[in-house]
C-alpha positions in Angstrom: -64.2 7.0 -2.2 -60.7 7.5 -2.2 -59.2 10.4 -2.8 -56.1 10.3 -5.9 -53.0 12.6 -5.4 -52.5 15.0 -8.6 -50.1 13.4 -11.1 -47.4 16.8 -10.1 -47.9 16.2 -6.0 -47.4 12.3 -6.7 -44.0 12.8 -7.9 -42.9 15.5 -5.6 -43.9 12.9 -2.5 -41.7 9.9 -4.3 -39.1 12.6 -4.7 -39.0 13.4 -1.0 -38.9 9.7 0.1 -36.0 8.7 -2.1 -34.1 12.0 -0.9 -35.0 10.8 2.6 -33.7 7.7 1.9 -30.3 9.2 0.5 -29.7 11.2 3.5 -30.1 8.3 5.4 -27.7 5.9 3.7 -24.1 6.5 5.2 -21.5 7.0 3.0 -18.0 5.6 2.5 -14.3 6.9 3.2 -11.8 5.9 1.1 -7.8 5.7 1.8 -4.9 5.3 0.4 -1.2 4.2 1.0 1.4 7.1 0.6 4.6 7.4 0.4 7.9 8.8 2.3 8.1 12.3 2.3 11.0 13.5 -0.1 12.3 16.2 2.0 12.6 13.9 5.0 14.1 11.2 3.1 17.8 10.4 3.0 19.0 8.9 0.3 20.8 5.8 1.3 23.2 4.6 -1.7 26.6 6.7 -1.4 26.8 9.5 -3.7 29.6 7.8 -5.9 26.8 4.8 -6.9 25.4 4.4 -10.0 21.7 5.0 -10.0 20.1 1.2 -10.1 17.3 -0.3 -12.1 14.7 -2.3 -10.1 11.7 -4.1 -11.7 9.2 -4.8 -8.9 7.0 -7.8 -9.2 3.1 -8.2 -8.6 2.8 -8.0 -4.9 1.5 -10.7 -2.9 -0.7 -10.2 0.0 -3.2 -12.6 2.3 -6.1 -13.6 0.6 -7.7 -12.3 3.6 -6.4 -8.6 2.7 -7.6 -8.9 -1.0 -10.4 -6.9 -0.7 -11.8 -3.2 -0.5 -12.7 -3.2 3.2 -9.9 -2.5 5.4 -9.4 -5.7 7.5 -8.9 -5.6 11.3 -8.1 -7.6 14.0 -10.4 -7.9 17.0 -9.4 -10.7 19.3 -6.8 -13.0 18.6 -8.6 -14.9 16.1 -11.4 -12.7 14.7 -10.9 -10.6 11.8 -13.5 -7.5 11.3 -14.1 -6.1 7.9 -15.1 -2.0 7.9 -18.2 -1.8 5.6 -17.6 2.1 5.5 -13.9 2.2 5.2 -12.5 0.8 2.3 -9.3 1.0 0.4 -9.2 3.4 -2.8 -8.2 0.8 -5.0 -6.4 -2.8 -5.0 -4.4 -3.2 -2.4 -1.4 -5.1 -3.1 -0.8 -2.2 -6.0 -1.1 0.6 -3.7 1.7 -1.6 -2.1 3.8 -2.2 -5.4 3.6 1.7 -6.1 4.4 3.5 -2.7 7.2 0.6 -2.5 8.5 1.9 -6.5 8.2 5.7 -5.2 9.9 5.0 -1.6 12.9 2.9 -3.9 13.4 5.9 -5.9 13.9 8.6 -3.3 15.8 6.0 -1.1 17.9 4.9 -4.2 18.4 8.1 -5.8 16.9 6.5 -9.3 14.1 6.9 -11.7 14.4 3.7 -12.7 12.2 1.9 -10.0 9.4 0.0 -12.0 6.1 -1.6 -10.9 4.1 -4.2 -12.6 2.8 -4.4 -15.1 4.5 -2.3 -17.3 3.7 -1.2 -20.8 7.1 -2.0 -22.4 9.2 -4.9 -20.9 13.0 -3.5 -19.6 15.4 -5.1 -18.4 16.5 -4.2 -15.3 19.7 -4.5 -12.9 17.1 -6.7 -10.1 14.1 -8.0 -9.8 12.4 -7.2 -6.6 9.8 -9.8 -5.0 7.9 -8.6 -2.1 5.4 -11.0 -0.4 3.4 -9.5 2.7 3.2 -12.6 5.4 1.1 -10.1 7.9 -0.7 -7.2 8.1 -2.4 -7.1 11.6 -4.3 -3.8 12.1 -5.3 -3.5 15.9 -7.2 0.0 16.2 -5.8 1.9 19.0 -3.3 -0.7 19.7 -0.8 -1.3 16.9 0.5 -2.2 13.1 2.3 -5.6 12.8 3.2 -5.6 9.0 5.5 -9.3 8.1 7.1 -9.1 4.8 9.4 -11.7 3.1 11.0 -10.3 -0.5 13.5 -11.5 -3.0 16.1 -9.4 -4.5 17.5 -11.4 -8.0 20.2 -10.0 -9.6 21.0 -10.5 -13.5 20.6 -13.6 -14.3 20.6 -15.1 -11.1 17.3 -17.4 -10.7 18.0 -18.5 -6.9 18.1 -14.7 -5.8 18.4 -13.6 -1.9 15.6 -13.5 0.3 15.6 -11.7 3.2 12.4 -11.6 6.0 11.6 -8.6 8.5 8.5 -7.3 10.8 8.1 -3.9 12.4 5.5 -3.0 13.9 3.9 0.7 14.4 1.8 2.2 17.7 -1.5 3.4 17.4 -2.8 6.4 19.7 -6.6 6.3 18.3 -8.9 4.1 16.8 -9.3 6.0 13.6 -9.0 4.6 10.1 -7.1 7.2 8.6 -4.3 6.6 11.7 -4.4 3.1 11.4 -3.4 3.5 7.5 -0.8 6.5 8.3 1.2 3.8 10.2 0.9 1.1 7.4 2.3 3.8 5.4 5.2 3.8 7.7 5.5 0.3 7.8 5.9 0.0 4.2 8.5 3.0 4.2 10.8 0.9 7.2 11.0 -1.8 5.0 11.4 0.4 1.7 14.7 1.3 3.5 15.6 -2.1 4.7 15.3 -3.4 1.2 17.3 -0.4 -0.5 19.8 -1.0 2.5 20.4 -4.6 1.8 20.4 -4.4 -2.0 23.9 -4.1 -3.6 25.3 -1.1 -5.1 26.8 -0.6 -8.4 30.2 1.5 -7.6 31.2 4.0 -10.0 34.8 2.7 -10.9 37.4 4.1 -9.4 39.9 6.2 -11.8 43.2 6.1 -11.6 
């Protein structure tokens, strides 16, 4: 005859096995994109410009890069997705929103806007950033590709521009490899502030 648990010791063995399963299961890290560092950061309009208005557009980004694991590249063909290591949120606005914060200590303004915004404003330019590459290598290097289009006014043609730097890795680790996509992004923060046009306080006579 068999011999049946106590209702009290039945639950506290069920309890044991799912809190051995918990221990078990490996958890995941998160990361996140930051920005420049504002007491490093030079400003790089002259001090006589007139602080700029720039509406950023939705970022675009591989569809290969459009999800929560961080994507890497092993081999020249072969992409690797990290189960455990994952982006905190959506990519491509981490992107828009360390671009806006980069723009506004680069530009000297507050009036750097990401999309979507609550309240349309218009804005001196619209700023179209479109991420070609993002080739993560750990313990080899960053490639990030970008393409972006500054329009002015009313200008519908706009001026596109293209550039790709690329950032050493000394380790394999995760929260390295996204340090030096944060620097990435702040090279061409200041190759976009550096190519866009100033508005020159006028001259008095």
């Amino acid at each position: 005859m068999k011999k049946i648990l106590p209702l009290s010791q039945a639950f506290l063995f069920i309890m044991i096995l799912l809190l051995a399963g918990c221990a078990s299961m490996p958890s995941f890290r998160f990361y996140a994109l930051t920005p420049l560092d504002q007491q490093e950061t030079k400003p790089v309009s002259p001090e006589a410009a007139i602080p700029v208005s720039i509406r950023i557009a939705p970022v675009e980004i591989p569809d290969y890069l459009d999800r929560p694991q961080i994507v890497t590249w092993n081999g020249k063909n072969e992409l690797q997705l990290a189960e455990l290591d994952r982006w905190a949120g959506a990519l491509k606005e981490n992107i828009a929103v360390v671009l806006a914060e980069n723009l506004t200590l680069l530009l000297g303004s507050d009036r750097i806007f990401a999309y979507p915004r609550v309240r349309a404003e218009k804005t001196d330019y619209l700023l179209a950033l479109r991420i070609l590459r993002l080739d993560c290598t750990p313990g080899d290097r960053v490639l990030l590709k970008t393409q972006w289009t500054i329009y002015a006014g009313q200008d519908i043609t706009g001026t596109t521009h293209m550039a790709t730097f690329v950032e050493p890795l000394n380790d394999s680790r995760y929260e390295t490899l996204v340090a030096a996509v944060s620097h990435a992004l702040g090279k061409v923060s200041r190759e976009i502030a550096q190519k866009l046009p100033a508005k020159v306080t006028p001259q008095t006579p």
